[in-house]
N, C-alpha and C positions, 0 to 999 in steps of 0.2 A: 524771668518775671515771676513774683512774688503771688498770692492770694491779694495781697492788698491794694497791688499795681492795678492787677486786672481786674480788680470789682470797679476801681478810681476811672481806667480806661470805658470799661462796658456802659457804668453810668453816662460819660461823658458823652458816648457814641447813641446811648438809648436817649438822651437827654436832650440833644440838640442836633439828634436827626428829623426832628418831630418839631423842637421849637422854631421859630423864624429866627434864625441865628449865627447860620452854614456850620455843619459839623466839621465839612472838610475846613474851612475857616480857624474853627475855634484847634483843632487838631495842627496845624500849622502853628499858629501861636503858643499850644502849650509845649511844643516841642524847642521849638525855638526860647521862651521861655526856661524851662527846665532843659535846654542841652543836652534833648533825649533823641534819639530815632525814633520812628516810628513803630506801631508794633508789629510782631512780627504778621508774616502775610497770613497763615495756618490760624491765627486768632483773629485776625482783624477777619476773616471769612467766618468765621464762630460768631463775631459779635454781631456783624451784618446778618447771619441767618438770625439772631436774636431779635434784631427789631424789624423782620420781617415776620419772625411769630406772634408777634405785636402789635401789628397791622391785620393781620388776619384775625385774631381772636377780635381785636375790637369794632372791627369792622364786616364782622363775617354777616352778619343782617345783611350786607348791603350787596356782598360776595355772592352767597348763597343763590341770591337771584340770575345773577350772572352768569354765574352755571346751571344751571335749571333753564336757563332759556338766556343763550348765548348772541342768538340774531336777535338785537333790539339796538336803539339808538345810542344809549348809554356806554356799549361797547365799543361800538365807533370811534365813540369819541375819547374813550379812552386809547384807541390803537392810535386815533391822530393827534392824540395830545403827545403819545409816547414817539413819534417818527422821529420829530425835530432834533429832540435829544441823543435820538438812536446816530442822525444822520451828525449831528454835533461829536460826539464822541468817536465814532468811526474816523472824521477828518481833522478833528484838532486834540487827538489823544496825547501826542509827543507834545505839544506846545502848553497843554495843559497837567501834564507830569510835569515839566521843569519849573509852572508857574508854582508848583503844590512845593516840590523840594526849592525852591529859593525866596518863596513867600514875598516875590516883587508886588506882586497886583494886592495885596493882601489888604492894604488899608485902605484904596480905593474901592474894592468890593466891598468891603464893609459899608462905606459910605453909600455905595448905589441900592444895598441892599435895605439901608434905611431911606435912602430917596422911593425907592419903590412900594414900603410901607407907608409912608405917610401920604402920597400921592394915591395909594387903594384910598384911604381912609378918606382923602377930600375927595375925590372925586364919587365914590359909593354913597357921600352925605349928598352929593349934586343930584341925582339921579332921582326923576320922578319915582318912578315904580322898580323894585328889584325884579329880576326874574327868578320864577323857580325852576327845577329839575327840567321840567316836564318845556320849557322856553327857551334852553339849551339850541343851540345852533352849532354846525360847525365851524364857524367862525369862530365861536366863544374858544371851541375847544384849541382850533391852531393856534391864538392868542398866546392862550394859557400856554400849548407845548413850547411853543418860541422862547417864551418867560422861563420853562424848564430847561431848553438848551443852553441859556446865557448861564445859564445857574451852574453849568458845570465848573466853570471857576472858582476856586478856592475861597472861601469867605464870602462866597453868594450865597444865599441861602436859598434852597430849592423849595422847598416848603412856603419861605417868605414869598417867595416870587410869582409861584403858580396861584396862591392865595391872593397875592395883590393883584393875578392879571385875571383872576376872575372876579373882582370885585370892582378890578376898574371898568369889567365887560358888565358890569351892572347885574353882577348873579347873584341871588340871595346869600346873606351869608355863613349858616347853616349849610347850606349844599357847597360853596366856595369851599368850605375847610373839608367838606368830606371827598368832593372830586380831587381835591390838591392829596391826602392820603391816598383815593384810592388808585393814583398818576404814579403815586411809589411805590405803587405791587412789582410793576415790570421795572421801575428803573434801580430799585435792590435786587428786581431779582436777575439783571443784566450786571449789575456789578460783580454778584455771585458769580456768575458765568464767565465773566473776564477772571477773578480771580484763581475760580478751579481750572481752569485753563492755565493759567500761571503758574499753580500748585501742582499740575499733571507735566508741565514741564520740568520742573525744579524736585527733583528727584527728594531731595535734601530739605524739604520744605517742610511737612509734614512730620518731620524729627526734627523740627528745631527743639532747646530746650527747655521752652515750659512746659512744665509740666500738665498732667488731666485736671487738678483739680484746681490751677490759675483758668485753665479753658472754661471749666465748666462754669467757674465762680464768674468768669467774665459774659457768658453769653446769660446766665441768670439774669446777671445785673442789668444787661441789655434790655433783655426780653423786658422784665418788671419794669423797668425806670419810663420805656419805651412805651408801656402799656398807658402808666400814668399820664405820659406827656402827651400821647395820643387825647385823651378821653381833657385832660385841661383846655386843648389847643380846640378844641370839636365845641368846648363851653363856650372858653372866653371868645372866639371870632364869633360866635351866635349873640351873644349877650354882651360884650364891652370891645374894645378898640384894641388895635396892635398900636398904638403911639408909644406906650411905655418899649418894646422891641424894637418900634423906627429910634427913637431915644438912646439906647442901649447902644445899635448899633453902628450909629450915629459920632458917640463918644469912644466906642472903639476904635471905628476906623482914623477917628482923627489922633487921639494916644499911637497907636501903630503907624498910621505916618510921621506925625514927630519923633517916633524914637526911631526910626528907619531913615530918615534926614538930619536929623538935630539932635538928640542924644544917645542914638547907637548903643543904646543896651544890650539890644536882643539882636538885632538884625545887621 
């Protein structure tokens, strides 16, 4: 892998880990597309700590408190938003590796992923009153975590999902896009854990052959791309609509089912 590869890769990972768009989604297609593997595991662990440094810088206001005073409600709910997906990935990890390397579900997820958008967006216009922070229930949160279990499938997007199911729980939309980021501290930082787990196995992991400065170049591009996409997604769900991404998603899922039944390009 190239400097050029892995700046193309880190953007892609920084880029639509953050958008409602499923990174693992769009990372199946582009391989499948381009007739590439995946990348290697030592980098794809680089780029993931990247847009977890991404998370923290941009959301450390919200962090900071968190740690300074650890018992409060807000925590909670983030433990019970995180269970669902903890308990999701523990029992459907094999079913959900073969969906990722054969890319079957890949353009129905798509589709559900923009059913899920546009469904936040009419139903959050229905709602007399949103709720803020401080109106949060545990309900709202297990909601939202269920939304993040379903999302482990390839071309779900997890980001889209926990945003829609706090929107459809009628939560302000400001605090919606910042609980959906701050639900990805532990589920990047559980990936990380699985992977160096993987990497502490595989002797030969660690010396694959890209080189320091594809690494570096790739988790940079993470980190920055990650940073922007964070701080976009934090605006526009406050101030304008996810339709354009239910749309987006929408037309991909449907292009990736006809070419996986009907014209067999990629799939």
């Amino acid at each position: 892998m190239n400097v050029f590869e892995a700046v193309v890769l880190g953007t892609i990972q920084g880029l639509t880990e953050f958008l409602p768009v499923s990174s693992s989604g769009h990372l199946v297609l582009f391989q499948k597309i381009l007739g590439v593997s995946g990348p290697a595991l030592f980098f794809d662990t680089l780029v993931h700590g990247g847009t977890l440094i991404a998370v923290l810088v941009v959301l450390w206001g919200d962090i900071w408190p968190l740690l300074k005073r650890p018992i409060q409600p807000l925590t909670g709910y983030l433990i019970l938003g995180t269970l669902p997906v903890v308990a999701a990935a523990l029992i459907f990890n094999d079913a959900v590796e073969a969906a990722f390397e054969s890319g079957a579900f890949l353009g129905f997820a798509f589709l559900l992923t923009s059913i899920f958008l546009a469904s936040a967006e009419i139903l959050s216009k229905r709602a007399l009153r949103l709720r803020q922070k401080g109106e949060m229930t545990w309900l709202d949160s297990l909601f939202i975590g269920i939304f993040q279990a379903i999302a482990i499938i390839p071309g779900l997007s997890r980001s889209g999902s926990t945003i829609s199911a706090s929107l459809i729980r009628g939560l302000d939309r400001g605090f919606a896009a910042r609980f959906s980021f701050l639900l990805s501290i532990p589920a990047i930082l559980g990936a990380l854990v699985l992977q160096i787990k993987e990497l502490a196995g595989n002797s030969g992991a660690a010396g694959e052959s890209t080189g320091v400065l594809p690494l570096a170049a790739g988790t940079i591009a993470a980190a920055a791309v990650g940073f922007f996409a964070i701080k976009f997604m934090l605006k526009l769900v406050r101030e304008r609509s996810l339709w354009g991404f239910a749309a987006y998603t929408g037309l991909l899922g449907i292009l990736t089912l006809a070419d996986r039944y009907v014209m067999r390009f990629f799939f």
